[in-house]
mmCIF file of the N, C-alpha and C atoms, coordinates in Angstrom:
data_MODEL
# 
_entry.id   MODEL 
# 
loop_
_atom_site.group_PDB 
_atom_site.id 
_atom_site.type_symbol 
_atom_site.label_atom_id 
_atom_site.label_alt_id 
_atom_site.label_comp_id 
_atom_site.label_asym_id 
_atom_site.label_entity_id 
_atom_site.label_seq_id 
_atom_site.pdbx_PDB_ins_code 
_atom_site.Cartn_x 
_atom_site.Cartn_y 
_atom_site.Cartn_z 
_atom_site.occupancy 
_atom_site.B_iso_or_equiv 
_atom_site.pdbx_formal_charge 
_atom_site.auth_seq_id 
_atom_site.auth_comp_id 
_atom_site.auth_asym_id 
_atom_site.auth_atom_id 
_atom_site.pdbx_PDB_model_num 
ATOM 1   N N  . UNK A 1 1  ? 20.601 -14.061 23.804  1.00 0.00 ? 1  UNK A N  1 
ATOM 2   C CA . UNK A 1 1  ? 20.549 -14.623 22.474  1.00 0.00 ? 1  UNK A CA 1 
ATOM 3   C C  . UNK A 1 1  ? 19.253 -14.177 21.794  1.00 0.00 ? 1  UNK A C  1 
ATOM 4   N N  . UNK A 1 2  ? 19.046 -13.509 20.994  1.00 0.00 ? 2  UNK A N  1 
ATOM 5   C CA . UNK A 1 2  ? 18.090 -13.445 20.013  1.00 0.00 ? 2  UNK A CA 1 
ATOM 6   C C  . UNK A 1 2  ? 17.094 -14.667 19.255  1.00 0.00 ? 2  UNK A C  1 
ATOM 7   N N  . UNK A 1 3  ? 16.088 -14.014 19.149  1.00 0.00 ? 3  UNK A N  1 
ATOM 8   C CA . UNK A 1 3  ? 15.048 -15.295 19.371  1.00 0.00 ? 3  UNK A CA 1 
ATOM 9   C C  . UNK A 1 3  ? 14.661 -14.939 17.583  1.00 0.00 ? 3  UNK A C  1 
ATOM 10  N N  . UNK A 1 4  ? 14.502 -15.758 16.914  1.00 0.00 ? 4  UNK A N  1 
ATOM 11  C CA . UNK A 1 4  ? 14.588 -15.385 14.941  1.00 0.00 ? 4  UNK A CA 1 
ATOM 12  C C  . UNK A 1 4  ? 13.054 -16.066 14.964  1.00 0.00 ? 4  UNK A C  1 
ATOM 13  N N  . UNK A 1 5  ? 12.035 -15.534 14.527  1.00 0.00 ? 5  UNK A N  1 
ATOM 14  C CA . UNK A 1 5  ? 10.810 -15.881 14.486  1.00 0.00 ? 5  UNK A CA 1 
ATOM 15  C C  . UNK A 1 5  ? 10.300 -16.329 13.219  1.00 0.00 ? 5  UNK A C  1 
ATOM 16  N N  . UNK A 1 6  ? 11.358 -16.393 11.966  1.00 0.00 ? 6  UNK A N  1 
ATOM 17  C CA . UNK A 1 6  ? 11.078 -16.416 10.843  1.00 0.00 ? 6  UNK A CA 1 
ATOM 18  C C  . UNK A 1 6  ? 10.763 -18.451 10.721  1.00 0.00 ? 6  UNK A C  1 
ATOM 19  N N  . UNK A 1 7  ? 10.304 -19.019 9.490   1.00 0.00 ? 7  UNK A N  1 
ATOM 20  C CA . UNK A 1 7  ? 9.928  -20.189 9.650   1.00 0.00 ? 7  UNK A CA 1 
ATOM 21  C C  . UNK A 1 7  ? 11.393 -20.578 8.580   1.00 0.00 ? 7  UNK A C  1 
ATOM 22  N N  . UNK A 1 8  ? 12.069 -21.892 9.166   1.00 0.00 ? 8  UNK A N  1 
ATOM 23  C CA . UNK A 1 8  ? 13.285 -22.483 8.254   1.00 0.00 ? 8  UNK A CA 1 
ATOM 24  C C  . UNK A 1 8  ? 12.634 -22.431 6.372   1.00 0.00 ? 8  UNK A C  1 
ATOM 25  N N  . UNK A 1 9  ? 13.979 -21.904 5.881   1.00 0.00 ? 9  UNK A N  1 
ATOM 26  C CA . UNK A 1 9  ? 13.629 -22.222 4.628   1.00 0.00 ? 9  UNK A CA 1 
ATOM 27  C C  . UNK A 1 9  ? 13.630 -23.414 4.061   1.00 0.00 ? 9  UNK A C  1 
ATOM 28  N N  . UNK A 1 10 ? 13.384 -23.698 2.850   1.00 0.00 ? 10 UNK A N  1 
ATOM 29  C CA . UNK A 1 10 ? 13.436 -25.169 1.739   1.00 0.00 ? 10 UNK A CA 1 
ATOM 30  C C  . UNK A 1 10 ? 14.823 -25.963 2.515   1.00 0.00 ? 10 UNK A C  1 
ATOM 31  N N  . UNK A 1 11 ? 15.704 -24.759 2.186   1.00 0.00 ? 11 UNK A N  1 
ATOM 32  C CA . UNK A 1 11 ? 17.065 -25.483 2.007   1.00 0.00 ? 11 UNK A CA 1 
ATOM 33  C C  . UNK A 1 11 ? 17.654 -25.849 4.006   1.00 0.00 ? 11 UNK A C  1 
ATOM 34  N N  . UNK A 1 12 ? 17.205 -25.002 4.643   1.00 0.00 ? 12 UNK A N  1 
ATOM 35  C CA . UNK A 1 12 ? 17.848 -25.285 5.699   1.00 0.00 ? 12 UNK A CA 1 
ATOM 36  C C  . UNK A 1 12 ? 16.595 -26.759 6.201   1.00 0.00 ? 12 UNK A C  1 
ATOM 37  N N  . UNK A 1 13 ? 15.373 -26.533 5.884   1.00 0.00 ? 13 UNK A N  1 
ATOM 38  C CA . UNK A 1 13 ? 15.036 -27.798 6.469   1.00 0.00 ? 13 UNK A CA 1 
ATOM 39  C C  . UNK A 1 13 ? 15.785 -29.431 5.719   1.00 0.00 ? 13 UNK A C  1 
ATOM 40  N N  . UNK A 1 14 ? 16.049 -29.278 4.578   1.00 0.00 ? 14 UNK A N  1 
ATOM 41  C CA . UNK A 1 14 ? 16.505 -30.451 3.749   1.00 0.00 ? 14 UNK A CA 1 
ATOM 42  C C  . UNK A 1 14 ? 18.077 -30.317 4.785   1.00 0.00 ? 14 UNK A C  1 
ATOM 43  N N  . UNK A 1 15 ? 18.619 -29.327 4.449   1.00 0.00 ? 15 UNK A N  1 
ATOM 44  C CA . UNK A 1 15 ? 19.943 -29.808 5.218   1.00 0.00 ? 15 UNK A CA 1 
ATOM 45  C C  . UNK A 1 15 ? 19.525 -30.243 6.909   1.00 0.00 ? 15 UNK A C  1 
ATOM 46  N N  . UNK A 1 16 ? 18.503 -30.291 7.598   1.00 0.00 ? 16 UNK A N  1 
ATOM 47  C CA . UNK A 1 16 ? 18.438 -30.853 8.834   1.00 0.00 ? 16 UNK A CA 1 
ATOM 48  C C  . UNK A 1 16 ? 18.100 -32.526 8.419   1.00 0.00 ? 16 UNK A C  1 
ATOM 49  N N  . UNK A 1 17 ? 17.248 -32.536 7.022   1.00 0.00 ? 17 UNK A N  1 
ATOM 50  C CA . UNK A 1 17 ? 17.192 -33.820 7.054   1.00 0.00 ? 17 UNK A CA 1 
ATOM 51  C C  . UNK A 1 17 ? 18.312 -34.757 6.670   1.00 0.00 ? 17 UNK A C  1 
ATOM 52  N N  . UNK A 1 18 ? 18.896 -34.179 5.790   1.00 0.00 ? 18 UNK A N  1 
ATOM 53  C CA . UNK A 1 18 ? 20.163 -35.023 5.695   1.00 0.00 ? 18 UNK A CA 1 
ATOM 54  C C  . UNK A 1 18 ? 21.089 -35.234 6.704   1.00 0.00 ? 18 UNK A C  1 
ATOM 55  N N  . UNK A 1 19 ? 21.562 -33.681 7.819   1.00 0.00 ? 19 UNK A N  1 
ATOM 56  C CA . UNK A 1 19 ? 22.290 -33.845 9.123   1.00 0.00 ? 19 UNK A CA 1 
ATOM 57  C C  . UNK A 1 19 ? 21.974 -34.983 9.859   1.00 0.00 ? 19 UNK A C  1 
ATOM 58  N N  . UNK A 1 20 ? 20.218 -35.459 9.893   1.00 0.00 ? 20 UNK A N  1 
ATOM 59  C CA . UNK A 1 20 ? 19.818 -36.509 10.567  1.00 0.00 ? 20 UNK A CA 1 
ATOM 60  C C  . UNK A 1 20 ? 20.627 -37.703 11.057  1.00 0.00 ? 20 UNK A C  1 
ATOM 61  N N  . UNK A 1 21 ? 21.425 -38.124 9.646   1.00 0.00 ? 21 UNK A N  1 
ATOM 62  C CA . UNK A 1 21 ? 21.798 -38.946 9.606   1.00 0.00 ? 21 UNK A CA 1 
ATOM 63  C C  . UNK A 1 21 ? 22.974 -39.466 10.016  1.00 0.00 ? 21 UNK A C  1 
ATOM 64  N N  . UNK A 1 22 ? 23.718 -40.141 11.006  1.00 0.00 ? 22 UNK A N  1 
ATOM 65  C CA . UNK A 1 22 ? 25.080 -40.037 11.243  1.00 0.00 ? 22 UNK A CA 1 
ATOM 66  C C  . UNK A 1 22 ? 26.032 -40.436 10.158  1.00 0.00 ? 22 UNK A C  1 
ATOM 67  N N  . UNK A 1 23 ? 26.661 -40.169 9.447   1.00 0.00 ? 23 UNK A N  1 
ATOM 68  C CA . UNK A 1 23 ? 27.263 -40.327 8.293   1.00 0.00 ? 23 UNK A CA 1 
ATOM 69  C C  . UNK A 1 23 ? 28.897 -39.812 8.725   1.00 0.00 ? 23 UNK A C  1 
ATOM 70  N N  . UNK A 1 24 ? 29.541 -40.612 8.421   1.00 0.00 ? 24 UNK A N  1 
ATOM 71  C CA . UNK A 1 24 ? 31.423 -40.578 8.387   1.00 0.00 ? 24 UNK A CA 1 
ATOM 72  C C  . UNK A 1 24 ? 31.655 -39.142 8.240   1.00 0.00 ? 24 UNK A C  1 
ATOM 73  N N  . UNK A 1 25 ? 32.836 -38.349 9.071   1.00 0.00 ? 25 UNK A N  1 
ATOM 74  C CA . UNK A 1 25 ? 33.287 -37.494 8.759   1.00 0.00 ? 25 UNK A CA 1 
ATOM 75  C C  . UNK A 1 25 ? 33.458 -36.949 7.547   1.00 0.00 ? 25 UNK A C  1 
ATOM 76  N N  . UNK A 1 26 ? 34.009 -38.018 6.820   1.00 0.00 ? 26 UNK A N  1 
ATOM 77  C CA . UNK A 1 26 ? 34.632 -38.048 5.465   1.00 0.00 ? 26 UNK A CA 1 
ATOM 78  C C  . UNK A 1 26 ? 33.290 -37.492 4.494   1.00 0.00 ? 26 UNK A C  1 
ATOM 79  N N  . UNK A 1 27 ? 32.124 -38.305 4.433   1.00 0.00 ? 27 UNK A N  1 
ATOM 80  C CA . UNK A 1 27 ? 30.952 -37.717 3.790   1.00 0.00 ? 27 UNK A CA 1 
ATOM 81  C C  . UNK A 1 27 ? 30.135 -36.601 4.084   1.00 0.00 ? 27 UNK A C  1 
ATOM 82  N N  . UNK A 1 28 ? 30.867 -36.150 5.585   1.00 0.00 ? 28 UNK A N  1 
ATOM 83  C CA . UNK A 1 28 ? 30.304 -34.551 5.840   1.00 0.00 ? 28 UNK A CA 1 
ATOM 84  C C  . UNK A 1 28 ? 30.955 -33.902 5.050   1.00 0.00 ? 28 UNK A C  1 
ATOM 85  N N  . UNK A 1 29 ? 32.430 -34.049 5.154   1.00 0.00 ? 29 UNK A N  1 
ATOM 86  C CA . UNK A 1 29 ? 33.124 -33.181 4.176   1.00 0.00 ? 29 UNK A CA 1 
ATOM 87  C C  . UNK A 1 29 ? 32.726 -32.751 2.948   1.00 0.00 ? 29 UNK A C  1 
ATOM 88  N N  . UNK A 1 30 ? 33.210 -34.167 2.039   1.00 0.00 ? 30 UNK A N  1 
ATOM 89  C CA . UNK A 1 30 ? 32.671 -34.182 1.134   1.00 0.00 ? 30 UNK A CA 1 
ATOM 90  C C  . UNK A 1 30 ? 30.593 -33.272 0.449   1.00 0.00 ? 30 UNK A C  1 
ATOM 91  N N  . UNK A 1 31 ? 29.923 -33.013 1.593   1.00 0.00 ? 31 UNK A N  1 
ATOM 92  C CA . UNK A 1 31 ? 28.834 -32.876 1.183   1.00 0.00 ? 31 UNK A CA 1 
ATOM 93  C C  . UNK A 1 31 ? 28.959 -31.423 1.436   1.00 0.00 ? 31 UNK A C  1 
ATOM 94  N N  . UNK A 1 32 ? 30.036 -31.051 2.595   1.00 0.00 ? 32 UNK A N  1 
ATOM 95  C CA . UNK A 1 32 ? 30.268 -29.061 2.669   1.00 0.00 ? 32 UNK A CA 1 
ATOM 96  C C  . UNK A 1 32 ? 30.564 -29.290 1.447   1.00 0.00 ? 32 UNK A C  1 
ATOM 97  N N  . UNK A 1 33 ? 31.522 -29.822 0.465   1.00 0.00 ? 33 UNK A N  1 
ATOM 98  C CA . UNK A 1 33 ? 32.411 -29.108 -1.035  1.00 0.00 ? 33 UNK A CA 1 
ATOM 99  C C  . UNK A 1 33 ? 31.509 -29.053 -2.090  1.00 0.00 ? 33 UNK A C  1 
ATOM 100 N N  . UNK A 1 34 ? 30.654 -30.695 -1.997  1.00 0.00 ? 34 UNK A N  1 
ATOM 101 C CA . UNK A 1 34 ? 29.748 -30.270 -3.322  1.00 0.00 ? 34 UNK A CA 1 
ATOM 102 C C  . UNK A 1 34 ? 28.648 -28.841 -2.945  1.00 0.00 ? 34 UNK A C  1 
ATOM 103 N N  . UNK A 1 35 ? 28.343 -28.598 -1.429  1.00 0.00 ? 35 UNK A N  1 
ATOM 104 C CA . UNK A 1 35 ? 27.620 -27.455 -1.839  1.00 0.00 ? 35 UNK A CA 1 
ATOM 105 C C  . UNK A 1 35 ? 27.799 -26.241 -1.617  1.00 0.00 ? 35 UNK A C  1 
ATOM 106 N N  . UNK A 1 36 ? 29.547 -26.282 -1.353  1.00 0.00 ? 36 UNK A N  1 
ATOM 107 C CA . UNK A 1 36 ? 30.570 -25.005 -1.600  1.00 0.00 ? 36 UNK A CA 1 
ATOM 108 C C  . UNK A 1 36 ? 30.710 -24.842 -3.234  1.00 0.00 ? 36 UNK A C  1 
ATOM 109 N N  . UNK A 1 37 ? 30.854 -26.348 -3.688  1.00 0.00 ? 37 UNK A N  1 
ATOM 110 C CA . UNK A 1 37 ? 31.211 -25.834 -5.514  1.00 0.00 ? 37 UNK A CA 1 
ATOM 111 C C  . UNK A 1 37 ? 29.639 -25.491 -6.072  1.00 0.00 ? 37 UNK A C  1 
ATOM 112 N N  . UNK A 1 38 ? 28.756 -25.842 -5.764  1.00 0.00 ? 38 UNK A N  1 
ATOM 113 C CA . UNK A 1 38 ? 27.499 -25.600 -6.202  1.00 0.00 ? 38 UNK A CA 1 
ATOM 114 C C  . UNK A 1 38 ? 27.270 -24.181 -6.305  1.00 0.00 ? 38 UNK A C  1 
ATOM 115 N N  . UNK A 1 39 ? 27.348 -23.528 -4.712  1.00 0.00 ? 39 UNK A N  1 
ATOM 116 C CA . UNK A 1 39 ? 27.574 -22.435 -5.484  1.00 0.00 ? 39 UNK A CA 1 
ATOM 117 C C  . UNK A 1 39 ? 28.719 -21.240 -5.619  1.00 0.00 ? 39 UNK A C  1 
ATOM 118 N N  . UNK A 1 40 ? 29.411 -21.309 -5.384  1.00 0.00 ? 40 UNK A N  1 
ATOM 119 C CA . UNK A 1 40 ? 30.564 -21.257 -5.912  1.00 0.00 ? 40 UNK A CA 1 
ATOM 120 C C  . UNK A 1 40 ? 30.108 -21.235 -7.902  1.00 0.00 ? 40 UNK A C  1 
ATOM 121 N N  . UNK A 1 41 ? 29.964 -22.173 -8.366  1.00 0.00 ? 41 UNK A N  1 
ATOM 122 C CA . UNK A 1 41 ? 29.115 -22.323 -9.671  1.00 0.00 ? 41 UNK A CA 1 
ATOM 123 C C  . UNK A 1 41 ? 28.279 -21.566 -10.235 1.00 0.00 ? 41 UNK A C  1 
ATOM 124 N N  . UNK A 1 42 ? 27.307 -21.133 -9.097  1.00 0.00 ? 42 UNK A N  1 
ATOM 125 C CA . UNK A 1 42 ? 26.453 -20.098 -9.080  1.00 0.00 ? 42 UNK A CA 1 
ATOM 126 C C  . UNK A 1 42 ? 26.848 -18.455 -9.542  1.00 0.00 ? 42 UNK A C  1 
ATOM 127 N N  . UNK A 1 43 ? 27.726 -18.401 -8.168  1.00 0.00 ? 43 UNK A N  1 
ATOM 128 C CA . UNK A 1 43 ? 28.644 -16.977 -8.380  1.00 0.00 ? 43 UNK A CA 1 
ATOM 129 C C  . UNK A 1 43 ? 29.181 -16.859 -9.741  1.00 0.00 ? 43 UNK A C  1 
ATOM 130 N N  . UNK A 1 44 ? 29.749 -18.405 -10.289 1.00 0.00 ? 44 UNK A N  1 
ATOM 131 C CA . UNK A 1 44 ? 30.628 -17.633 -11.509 1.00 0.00 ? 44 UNK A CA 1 
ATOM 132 C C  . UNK A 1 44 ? 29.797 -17.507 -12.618 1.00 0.00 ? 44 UNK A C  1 
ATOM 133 N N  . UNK A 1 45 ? 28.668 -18.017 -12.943 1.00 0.00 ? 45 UNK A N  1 
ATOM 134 C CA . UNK A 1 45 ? 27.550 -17.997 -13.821 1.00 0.00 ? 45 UNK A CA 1 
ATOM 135 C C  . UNK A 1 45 ? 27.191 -16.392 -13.971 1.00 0.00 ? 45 UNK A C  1 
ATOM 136 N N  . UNK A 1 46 ? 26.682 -16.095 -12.512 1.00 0.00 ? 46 UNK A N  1 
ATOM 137 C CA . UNK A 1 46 ? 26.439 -14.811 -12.606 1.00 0.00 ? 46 UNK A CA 1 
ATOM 138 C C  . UNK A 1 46 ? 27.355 -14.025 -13.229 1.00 0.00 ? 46 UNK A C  1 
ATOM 139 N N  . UNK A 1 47 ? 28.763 -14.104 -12.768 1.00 0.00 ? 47 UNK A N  1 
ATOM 140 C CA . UNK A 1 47 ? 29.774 -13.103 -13.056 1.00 0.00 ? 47 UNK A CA 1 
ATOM 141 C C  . UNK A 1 47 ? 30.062 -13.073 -14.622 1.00 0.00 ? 47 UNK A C  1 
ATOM 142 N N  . UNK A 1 48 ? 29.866 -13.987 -15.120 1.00 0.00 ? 48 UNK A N  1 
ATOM 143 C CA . UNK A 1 48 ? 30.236 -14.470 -16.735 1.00 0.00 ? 48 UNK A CA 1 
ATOM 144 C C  . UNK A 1 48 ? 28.696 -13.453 -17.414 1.00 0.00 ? 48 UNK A C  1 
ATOM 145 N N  . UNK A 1 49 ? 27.188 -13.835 -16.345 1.00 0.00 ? 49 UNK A N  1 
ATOM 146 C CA . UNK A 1 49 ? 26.511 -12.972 -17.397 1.00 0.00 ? 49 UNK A CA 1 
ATOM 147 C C  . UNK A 1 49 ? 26.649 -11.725 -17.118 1.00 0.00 ? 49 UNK A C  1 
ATOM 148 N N  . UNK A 1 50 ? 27.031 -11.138 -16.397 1.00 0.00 ? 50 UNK A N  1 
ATOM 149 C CA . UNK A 1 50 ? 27.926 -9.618  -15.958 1.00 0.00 ? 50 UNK A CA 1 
ATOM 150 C C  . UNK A 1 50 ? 28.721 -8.850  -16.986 1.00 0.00 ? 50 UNK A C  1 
ATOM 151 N N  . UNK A 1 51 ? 29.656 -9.807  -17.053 1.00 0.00 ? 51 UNK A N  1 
ATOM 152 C CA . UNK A 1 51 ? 30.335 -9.895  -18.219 1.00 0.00 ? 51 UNK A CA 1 
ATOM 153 C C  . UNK A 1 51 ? 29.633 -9.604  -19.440 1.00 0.00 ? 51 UNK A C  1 
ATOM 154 N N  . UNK A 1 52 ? 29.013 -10.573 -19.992 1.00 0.00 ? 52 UNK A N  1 
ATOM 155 C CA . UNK A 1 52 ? 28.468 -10.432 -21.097 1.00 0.00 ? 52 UNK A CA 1 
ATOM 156 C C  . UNK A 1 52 ? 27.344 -9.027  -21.623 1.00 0.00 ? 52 UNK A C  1 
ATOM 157 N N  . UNK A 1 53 ? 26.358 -8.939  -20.475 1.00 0.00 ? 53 UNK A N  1 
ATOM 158 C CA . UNK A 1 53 ? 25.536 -7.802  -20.103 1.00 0.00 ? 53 UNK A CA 1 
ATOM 159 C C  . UNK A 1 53 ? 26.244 -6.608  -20.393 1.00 0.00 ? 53 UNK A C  1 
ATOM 160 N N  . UNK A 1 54 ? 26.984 -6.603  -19.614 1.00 0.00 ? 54 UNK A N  1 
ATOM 161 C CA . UNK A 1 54 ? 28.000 -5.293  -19.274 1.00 0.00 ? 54 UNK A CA 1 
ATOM 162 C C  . UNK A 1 54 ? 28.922 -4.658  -20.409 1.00 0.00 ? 54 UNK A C  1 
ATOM 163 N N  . UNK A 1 55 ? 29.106 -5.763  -21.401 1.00 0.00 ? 55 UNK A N  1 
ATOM 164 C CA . UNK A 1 55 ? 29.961 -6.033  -22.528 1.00 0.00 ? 55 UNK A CA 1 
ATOM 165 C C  . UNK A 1 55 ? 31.874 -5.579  -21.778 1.00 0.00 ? 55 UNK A C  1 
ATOM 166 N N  . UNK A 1 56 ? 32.074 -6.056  -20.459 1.00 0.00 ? 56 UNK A N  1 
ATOM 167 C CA . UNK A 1 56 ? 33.424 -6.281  -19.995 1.00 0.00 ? 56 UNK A CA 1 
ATOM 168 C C  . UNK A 1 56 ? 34.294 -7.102  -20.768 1.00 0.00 ? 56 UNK A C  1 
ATOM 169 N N  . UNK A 1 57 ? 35.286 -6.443  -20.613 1.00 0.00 ? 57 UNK A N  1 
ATOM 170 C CA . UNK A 1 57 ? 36.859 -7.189  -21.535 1.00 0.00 ? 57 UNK A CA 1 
ATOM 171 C C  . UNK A 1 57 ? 37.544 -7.194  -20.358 1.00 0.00 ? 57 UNK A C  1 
ATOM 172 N N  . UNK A 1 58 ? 39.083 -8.101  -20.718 1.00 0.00 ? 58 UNK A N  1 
ATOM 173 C CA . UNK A 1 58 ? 39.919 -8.284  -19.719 1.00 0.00 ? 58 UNK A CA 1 
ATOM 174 C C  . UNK A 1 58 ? 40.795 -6.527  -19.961 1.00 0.00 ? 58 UNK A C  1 
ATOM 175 N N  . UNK A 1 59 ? 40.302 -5.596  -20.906 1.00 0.00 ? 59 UNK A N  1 
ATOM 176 C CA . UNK A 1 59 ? 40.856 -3.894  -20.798 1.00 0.00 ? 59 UNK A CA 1 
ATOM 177 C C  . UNK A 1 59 ? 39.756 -3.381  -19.547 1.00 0.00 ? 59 UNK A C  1 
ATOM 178 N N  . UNK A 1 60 ? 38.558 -3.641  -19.530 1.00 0.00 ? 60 UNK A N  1 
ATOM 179 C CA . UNK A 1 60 ? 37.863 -3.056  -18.240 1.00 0.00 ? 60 UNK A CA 1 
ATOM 180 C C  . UNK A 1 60 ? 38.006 -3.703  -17.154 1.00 0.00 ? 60 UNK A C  1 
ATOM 181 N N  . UNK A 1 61 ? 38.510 -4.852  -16.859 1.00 0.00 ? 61 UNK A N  1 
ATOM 182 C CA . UNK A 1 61 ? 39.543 -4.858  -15.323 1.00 0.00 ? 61 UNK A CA 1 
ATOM 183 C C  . UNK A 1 61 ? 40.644 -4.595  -15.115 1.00 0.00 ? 61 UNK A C  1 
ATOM 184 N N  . UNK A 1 62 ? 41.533 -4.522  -16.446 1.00 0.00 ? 62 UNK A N  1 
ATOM 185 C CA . UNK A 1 62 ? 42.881 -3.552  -16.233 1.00 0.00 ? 62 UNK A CA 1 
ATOM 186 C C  . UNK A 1 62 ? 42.382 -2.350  -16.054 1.00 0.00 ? 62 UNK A C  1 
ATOM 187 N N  . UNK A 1 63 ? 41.522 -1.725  -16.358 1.00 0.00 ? 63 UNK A N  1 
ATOM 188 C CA . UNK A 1 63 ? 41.199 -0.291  -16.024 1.00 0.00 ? 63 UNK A CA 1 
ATOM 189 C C  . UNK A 1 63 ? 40.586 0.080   -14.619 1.00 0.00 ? 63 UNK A C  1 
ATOM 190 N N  . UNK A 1 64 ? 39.645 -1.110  -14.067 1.00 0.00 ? 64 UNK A N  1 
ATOM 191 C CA . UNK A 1 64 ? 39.423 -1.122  -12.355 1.00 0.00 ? 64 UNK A CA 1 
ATOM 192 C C  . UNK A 1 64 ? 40.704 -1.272  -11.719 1.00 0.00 ? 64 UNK A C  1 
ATOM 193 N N  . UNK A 1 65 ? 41.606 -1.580  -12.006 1.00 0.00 ? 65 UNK A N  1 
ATOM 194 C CA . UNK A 1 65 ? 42.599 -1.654  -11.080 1.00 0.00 ? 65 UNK A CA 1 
ATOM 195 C C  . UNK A 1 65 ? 43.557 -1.233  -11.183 1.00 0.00 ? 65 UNK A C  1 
ATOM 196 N N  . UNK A 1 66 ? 43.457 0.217   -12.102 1.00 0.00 ? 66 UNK A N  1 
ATOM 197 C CA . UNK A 1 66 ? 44.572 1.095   -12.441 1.00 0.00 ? 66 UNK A CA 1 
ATOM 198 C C  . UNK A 1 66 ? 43.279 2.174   -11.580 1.00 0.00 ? 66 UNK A C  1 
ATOM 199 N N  . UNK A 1 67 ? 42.233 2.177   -11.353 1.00 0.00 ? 67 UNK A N  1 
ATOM 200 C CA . UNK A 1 67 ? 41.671 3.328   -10.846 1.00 0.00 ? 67 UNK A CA 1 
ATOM 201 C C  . UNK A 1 67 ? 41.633 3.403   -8.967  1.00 0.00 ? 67 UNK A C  1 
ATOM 202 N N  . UNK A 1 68 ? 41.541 4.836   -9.258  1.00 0.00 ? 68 UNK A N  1 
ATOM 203 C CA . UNK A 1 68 ? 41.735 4.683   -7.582  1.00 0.00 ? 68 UNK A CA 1 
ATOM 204 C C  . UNK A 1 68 ? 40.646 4.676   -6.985  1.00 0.00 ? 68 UNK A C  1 
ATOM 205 N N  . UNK A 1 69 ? 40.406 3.960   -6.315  1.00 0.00 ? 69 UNK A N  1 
ATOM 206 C CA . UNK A 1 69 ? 38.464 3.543   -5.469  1.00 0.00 ? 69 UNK A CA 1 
ATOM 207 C C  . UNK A 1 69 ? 37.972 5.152   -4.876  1.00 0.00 ? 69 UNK A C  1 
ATOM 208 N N  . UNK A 1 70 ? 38.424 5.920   -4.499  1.00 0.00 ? 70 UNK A N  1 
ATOM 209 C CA . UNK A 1 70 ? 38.160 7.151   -3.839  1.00 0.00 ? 70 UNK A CA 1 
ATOM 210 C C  . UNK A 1 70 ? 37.839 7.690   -4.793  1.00 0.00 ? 70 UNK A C  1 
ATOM 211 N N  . UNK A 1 71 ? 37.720 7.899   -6.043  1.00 0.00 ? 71 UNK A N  1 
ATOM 212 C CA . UNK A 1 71 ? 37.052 8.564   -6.979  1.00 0.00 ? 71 UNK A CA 1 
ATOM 213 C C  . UNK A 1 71 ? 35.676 7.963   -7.343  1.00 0.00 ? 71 UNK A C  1 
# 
């Protein structure tokens, strides 16, 4: 097993502190989704300013997917 020498970040130490706690299945769940939609949220933010940046229309993804990737 590989030994990772790096020090936990912000986020993984906060998620040990909250793991701390024994809390219902049900509120583990629940706490994977809010910080699956969080970012999840993230991703689409980005993709929207992509969009905008890029000046993409729904004609330049009909056109990615009329093209063939090998070119």
């Amino acid at each position: 097993m590989a030994v990772i020498d790096k020090p936990l970040t912000n986020l993984q130490l906060e998620l040990l502190r909250l793991y701390s706690f024994d809390l219902p299945e049900q509120d583990l769940l629940e706490i994977k989704r809010l910080i699956a939609q969080y970012f999840a949220d993230k991703a689409a933010d980005e993709m929207d300013k992509l969009w905008v940046d890029n000046k993409w229309t729904n004609e330049t993804m009909d056109d990615w997917l009329k093209s063939d990737p090998k070119e």
